[in-house]
C-alpha positions in Angstrom: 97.7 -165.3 18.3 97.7 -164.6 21.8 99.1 -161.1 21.5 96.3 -160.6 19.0 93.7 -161.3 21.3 95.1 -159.2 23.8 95.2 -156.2 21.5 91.4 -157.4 20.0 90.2 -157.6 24.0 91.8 -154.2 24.7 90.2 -152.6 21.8 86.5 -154.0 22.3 87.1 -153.0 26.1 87.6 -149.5 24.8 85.0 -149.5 22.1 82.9 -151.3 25.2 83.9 -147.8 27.2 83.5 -145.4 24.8 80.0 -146.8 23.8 79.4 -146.9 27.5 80.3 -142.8 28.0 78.1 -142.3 24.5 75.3 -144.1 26.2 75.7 -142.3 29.3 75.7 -139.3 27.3 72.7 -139.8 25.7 70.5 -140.9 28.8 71.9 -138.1 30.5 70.2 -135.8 27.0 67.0 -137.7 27.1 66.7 -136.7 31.1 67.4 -133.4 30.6 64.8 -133.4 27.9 62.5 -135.1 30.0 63.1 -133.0 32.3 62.9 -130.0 30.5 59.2 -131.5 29.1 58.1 -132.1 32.2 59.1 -128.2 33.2 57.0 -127.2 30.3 54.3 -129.0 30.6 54.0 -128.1 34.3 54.1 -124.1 33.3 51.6 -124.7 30.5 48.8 -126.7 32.9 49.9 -123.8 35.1 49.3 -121.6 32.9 45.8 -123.4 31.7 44.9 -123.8 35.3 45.1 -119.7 35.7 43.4 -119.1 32.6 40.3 -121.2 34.3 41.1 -119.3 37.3 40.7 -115.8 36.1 37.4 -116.9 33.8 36.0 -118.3 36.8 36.7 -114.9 38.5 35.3 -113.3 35.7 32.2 -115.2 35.2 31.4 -114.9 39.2 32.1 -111.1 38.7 29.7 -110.8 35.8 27.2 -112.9 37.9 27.5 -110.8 40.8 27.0 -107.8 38.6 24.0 -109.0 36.8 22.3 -109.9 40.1 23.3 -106.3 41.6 21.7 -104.7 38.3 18.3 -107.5 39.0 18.8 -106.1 42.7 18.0 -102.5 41.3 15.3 -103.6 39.5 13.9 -106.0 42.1 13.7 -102.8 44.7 12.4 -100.5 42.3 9.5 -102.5 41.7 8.7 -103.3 45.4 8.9 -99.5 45.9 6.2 -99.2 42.9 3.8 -101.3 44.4 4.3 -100.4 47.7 3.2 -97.0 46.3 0.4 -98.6 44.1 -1.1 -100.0 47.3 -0.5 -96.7 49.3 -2.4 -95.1 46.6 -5.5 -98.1 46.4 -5.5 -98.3 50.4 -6.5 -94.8 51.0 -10.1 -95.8 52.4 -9.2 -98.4 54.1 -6.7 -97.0 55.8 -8.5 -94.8 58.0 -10.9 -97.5 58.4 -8.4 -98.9 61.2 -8.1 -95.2 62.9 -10.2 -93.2 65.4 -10.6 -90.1 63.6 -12.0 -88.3 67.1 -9.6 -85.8 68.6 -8.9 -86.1 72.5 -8.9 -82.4 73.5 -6.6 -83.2 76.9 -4.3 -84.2 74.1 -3.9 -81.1 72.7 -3.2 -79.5 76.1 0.7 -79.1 77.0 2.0 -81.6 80.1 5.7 -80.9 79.2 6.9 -79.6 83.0 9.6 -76.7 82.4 13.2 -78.4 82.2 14.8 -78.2 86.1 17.5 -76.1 86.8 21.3 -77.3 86.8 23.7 -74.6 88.1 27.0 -74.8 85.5 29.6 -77.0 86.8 32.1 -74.2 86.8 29.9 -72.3 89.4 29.7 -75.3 92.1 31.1 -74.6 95.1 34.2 -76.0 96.2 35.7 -76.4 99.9 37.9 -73.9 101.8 41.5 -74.6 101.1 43.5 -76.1 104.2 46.5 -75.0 105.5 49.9 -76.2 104.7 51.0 -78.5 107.8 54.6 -77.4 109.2 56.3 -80.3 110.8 57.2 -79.8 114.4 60.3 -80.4 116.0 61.6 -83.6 116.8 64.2 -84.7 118.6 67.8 -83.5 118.9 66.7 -81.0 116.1 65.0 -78.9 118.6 68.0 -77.9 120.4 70.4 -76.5 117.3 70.9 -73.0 116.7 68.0 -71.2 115.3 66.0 -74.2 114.8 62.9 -72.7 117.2 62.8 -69.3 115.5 63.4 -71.0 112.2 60.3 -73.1 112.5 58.4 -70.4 114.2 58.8 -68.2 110.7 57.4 -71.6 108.6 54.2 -71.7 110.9 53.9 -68.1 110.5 54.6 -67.8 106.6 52.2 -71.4 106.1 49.9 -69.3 108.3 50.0 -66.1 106.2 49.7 -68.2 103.2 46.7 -69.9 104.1 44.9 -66.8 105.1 45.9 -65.1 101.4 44.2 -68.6 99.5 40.9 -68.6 102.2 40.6 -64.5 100.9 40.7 -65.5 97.2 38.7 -68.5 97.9 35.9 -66.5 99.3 36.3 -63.6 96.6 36.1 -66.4 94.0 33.0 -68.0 95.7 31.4 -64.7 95.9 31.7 -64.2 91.9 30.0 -67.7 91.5 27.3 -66.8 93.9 26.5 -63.2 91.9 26.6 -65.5 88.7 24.5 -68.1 89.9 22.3 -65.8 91.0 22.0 -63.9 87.9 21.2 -67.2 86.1 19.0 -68.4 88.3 16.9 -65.2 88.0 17.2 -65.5 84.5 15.8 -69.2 84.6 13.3 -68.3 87.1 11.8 -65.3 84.5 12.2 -67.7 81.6 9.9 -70.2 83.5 7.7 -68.5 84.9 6.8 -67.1 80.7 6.9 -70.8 79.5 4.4 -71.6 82.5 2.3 -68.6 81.8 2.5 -69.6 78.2 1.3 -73.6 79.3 -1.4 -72.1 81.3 -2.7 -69.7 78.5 -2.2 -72.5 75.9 -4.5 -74.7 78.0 -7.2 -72.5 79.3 -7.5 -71.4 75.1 -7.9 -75.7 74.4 -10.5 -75.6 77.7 -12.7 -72.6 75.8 -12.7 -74.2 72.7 -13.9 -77.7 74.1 -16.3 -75.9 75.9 -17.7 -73.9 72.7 -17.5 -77.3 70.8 -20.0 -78.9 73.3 -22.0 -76.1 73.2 -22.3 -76.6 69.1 -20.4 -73.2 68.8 -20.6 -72.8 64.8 -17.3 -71.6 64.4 -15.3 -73.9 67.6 -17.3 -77.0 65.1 -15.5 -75.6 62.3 -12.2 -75.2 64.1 -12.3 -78.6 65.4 -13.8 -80.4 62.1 -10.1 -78.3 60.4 -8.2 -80.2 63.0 -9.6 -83.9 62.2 -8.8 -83.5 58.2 -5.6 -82.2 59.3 -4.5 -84.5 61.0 -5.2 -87.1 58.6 -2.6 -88.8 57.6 -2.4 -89.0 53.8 1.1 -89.9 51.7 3.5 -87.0 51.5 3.6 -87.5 47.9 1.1 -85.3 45.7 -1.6 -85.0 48.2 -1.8 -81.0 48.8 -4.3 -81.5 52.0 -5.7 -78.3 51.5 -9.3 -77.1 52.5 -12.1 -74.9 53.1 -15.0 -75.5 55.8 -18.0 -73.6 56.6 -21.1 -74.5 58.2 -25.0 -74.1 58.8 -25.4 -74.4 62.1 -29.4 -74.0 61.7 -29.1 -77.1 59.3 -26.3 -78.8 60.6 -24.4 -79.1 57.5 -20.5 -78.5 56.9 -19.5 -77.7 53.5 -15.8 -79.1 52.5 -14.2 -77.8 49.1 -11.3 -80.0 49.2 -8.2 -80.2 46.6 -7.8 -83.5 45.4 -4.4 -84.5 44.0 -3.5 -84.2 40.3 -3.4 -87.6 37.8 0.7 -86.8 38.1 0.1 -88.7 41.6 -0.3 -91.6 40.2 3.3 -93.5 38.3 4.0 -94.1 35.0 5.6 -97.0 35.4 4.0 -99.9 35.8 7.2 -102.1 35.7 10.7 -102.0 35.9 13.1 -104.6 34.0 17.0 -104.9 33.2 17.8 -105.5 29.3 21.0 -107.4 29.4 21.6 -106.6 25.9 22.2 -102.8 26.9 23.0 -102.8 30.3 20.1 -100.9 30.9 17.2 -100.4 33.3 13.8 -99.3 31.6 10.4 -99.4 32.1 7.1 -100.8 30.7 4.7 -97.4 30.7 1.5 -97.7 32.7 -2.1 -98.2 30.3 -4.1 -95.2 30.0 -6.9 -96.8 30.5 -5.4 -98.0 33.8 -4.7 -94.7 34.9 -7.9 -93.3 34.4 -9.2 -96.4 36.5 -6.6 -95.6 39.2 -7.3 -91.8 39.5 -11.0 -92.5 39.7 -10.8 -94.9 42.5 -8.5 -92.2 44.5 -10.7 -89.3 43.8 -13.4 -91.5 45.3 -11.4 -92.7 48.2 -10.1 -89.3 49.3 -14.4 -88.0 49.2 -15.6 -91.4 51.1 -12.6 -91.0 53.4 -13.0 -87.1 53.8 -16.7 -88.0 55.1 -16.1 -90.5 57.0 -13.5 -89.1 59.3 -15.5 -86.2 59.6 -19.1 -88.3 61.1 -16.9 -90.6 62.6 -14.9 -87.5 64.5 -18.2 -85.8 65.4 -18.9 -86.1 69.0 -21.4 -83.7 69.8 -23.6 -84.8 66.9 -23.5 -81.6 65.3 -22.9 -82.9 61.7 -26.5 -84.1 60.2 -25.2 -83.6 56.7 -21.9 -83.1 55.0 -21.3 -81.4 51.1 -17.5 -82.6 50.3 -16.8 -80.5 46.4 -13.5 -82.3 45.4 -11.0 -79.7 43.3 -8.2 -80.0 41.0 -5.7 -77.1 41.2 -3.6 -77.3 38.5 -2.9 -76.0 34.7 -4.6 -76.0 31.9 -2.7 -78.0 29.3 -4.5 -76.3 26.3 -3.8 -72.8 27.5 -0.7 -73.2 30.4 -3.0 -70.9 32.7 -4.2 -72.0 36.4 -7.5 -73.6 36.7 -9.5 -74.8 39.6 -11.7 -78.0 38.2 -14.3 -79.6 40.2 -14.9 -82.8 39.8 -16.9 -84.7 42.1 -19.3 -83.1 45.1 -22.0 -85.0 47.1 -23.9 -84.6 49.7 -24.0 -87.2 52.4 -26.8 -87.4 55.7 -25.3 -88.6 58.8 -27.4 -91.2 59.1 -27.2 -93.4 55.4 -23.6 -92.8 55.6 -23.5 -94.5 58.7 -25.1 -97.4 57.6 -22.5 -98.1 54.6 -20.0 -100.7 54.9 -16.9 -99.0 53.1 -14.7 -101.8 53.7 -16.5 -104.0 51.1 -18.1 -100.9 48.9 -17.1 -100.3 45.2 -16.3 -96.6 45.6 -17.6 -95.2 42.0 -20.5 -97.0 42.6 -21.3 -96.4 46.5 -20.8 -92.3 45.7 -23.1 -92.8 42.7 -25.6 -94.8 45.1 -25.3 -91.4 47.7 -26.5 -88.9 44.6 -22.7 -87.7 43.9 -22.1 -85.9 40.8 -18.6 -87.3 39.4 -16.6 -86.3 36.5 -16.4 -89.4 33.9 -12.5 -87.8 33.3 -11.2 -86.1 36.4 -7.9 -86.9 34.4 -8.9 -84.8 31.3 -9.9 -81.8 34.3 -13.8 -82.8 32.9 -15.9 -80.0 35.0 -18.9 -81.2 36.9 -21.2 -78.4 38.4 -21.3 -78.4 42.5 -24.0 -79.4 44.5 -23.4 -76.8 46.5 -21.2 -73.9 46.2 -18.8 -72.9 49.1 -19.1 -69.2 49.1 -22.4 -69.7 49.3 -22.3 -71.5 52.8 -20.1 -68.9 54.8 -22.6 -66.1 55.9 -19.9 -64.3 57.8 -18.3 -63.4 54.4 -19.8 -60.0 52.9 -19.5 -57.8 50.3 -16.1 -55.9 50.9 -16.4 -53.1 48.5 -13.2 -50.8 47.4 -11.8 -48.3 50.0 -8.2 -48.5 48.3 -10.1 -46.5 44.9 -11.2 -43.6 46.9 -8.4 -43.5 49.4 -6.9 -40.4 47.7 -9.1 -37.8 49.2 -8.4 -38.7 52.5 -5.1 -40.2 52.9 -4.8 -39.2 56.6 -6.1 -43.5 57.6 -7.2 -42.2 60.9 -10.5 -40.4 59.2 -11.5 -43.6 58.3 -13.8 -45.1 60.3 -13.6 -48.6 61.7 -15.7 -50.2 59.2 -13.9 -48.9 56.1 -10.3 -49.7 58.6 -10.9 -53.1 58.1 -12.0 -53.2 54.3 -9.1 -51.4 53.5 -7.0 -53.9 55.0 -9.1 -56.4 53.5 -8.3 -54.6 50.1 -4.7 -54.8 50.8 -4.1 -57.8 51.6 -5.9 -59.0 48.3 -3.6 -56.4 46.5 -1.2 -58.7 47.7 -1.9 -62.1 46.2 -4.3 -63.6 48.9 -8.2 -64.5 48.3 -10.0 -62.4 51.1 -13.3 -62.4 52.5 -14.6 -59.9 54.9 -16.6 -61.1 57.5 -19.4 -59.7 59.5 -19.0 -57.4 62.8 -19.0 -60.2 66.0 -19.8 -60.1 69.5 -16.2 -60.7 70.3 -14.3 -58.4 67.8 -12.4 -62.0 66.1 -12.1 -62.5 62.7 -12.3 -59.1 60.7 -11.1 -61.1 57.6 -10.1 -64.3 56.4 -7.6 -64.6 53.9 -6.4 -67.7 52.1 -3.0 -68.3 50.8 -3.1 -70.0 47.9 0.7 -71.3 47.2 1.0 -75.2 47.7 2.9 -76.4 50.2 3.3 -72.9 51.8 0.1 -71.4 52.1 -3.1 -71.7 53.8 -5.7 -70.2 55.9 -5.1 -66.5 57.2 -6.8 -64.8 59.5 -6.5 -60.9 59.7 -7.4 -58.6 62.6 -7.1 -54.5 62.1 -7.0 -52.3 65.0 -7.0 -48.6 63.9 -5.6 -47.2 67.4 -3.8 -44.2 68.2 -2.7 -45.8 71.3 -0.2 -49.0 71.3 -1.5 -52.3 71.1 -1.0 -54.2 74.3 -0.5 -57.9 74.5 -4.3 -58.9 75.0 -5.1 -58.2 71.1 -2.4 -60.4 70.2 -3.7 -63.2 72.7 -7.0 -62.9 71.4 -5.9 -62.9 67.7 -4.1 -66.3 68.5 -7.3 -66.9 70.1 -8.9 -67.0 66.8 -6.6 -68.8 64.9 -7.2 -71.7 66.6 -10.9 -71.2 66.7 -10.7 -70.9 62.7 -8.0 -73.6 62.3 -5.6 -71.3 60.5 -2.1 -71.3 59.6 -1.1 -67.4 60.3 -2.4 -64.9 62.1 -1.6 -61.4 61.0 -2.3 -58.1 63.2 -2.3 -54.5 61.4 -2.7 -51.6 63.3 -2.4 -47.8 62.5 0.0 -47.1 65.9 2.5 -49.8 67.4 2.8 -52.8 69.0 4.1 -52.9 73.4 7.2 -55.2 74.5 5.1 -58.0 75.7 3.1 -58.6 72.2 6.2 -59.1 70.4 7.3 -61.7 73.3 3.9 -63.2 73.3 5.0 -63.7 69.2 7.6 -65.6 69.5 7.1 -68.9 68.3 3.9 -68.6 67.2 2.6 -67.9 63.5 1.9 -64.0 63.7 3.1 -61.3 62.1 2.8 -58.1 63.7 2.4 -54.9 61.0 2.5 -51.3 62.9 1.6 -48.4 61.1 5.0 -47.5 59.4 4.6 -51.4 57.6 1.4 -50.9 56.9 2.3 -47.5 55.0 4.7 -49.2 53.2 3.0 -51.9 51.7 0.2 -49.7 51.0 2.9 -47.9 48.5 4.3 -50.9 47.6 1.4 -52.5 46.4 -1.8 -50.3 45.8 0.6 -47.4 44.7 -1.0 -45.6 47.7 0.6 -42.0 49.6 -0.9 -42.4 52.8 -0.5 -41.0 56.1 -1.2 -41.3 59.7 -1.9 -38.0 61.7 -4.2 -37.4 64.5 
């Protein structure tokens, strides 16, 4: 019995052991499994937790992007009603302004820049001489040392003497060029100075013939006040005609008034999600009618009232403003010049008006002004007063070009038929002429007006037929004029030619010099004319 209990304890101890290893076994399986869950379950939050990541990115990128796109929308919308109110403040914005023009302004302070000689050309110092060390010590008394050192001082000598020569030779080739551009400097200020002096005496005569009520210095200086106002750069041509009565005191203004295209067609902006797109919401009709009617008023209220408000001299008792569209027929695609509103306004009850409370329609009715009821559909009204009617300087022209033929030699015209057939040229050539009436001072012979926008204007046109050349003092008076009359361009035609100093006296300045070769040529060019000069 014993030995069977040993043999029974050895075999549960094993079966104890193996059961042990088989347990061990199996924790060691469920760890690793664990472990191994644990591992995935880590990668998949991981993975979960970069999903949310990259949505998060993506919704904050779609976020940004949608309020980029409102952004857009946002500005274009500020920038429509900035030009909304642009377009309904332009009354009151010259309410705020002195419209009277400060002649000493117009005169030119700007002193002539100072001269600065070219660094290059400064003079520099001599050059020294090279120092030889003397003798010292025991070194005086070995062989050959003396005449050795004597040679040094001699050679540094020579030396020194060869750089002081081509020192002073290069000194004297700075001087000569300094000189030359100091001459050149002096000549070139001495013009701009002569030029300051003429351009200020010329501002001096024409304050002094606007005091005196000169009729045409009023004109010139009545041109200069609605030029210089200051109107948006967008649509608003700024383009006019004066003329006045000096025995009634009244200045006629044909003015062109900006098209209904001024005004936008949006009238608001918006992003549509749906199709990533930015559209608009189109402006009412009857809301643009509205707006171009209050603008067509503002520009005639504002025209007048700069005008009176400029006048210093009181030389304005009444002012006729015709307002004109220049634009294109849409029934017919041809060029038309509409007017739609013209009134005429005494100093005196314009004065009294209020026009930073006034309804404009109603104020220009209350003044007598005939207004279109559709300046957008180019609906006509009749002027109060025609412009060419006004001018009396402007006669009848007549033809010179048609009878030309029989005398193609242009020195056996006379003066007179000179300047119409220059007059006649020039309208050949696109421009609306007028001839005006012989002067006192020989000025205007014609006035021309350029009718492109943006690059055309008032023109006006002296002819000289000379034999002889035409010295600078025509020129100077021609420029003369030009500011008298307020024009953009002065043009000079003669039959001879033009001296040094006229074309000097051009540069610059808006004039066009046309000798008697040009003027040949562009009668051939454009009246199909074979002319000739011959004395």
């Amino acid at each position: 019995m014993g030995r069977r209990s040993g043999i029974e304890g050895f075999l549960r101890a094993a079966a104890r052991g193996a059961a042990a290893v088989e347990r061990e076994s199996q924790r060691a399986l469920r760890t690793q499994a664990t472990q191994l869950r644990q591992l995935e379950r880590q990668q998949r939050m991981a993975a979960a937790q970069e999903a949310r990541d990259q949505k998060a990115a993506e919704k904050m990128a779609k976020l940004q992007y949608l309020e980029e796109r409102q952004g857009e929308v946002d500005d274009l919308n500020a920038e429509l009603q900035d030009r909304l109110d642009e377009l309904k403040g332009l009354l009151a914005h010259t309410l705020h302004h002195d419209d009277r023009i400060d002649f000493a302004s117009l005169k030119s302070s700007e002193r002539y820049a100072p001269f600065r000689p070219p660094r290059e050309l400064l003079s520099e110092s001599p050059p020294l001489p090279k120092e030889v060390a003397p003798l010292k010590g025991l070194s005086r008394f070995w062989p050959g040392s003396v005449n050795r050192h004597a040679e040094d001082v001699a050679k540094a000598s020579e030396a020194h003497k060869r750089a002081l020569a081509a020192h002073e030779h290069t000194e004297s080739q700075k001087l000569a060029k300094l000189s030359k551009i100091k001459r050149e400097y002096e000549e070139k200020k001495e013009a701009y100075e002569r030029d300051v002096l003429a351009h200020n005496a010329e501002v001096e005569r024409i304050q002094a013939a606007y005091h005196s009520q000169d009729a045409e210095a009023i004109v010139a200086y009545c041109d200069m006040v609605l030029a210089r106002s200051a109107y948006p750069a967008e649509g608003f041509p700024q383009k006019f005609r004066l003329a006045f009565q000096q025995e009634t005191g009244e200045l006629v203004v044909e003015y062109d008034l900006p098209e209904p295209s001024v005004i936008p067609q949006e009238a608001e902006f918006r992003y549509v999600k749906t199709k990533d797109q930015i559209e608009f919401k189109a402006r009412k009709p009857a809301e643009t009618k509205q707006l171009y009617q209050d603008i067509v008023a503002a520009v005639t209220l504002r025209t007048l009232h700069e005008l009176f408000e400029a006048d210093q001299v009181n030389a304005l008792s009444r002012i006729t403003f015709n307002g004109m569209i220049d634009t294109h027929d849409p029934a017919s695609g041809k060029e038309v010049r509409v007017p739609v509103v013209s009134v005429r306004a005494p100093k005196e009850t314009f004065l009294e008006l209020r026009l930073e409370k006034v309804d404009k329609i109603a104020c220009l009715k209350n003044l007598g002004a005939q207004v279109s009821p559709r300046p957008d559909e180019l609906l006509a009204i009749k002027p109060i007063v025609e412009f060419d009617m006004i001018d009396k300087r402007f006669i009848d022209q007549g033809d010179v070009l048609t009878v030309l033929e029989s005398r193609p030699n242009l020195l056996d015209l006379t003066p007179g038929e000179f300047e119409i057939l220059v007059s006649n040229l020039f309208g050949k050539m696109g421009l609306e002429t007028k001839l005006t009436r012989s002067s006192r001072d020989g000025g205007v012979d014609a006035v021309a007006y350029d009718t492109r926008p943006i690059l055309g204007g008032k023109v006006v046109i002296q002819a000289k037929r000379y034999k002889d050349t035409v010295g600078v003092s025509a020129v100077r008076d021609l420029f003369g004029t030009m500011m008298n009359e307020g024009a953009n361009k002065g043009i000079l035609v003669c039959t001879s030619g033009y001296g040094t100093d006229a074309y000097n006296f051009c540069k610059d300045k808006p004039i066009e010099l046309i000798d008697g070769g040009g003027l040949l040529y562009l009668l051939r060019e454009h009246a199909g004319i074979e002319a000739r000069i011959a004395a």
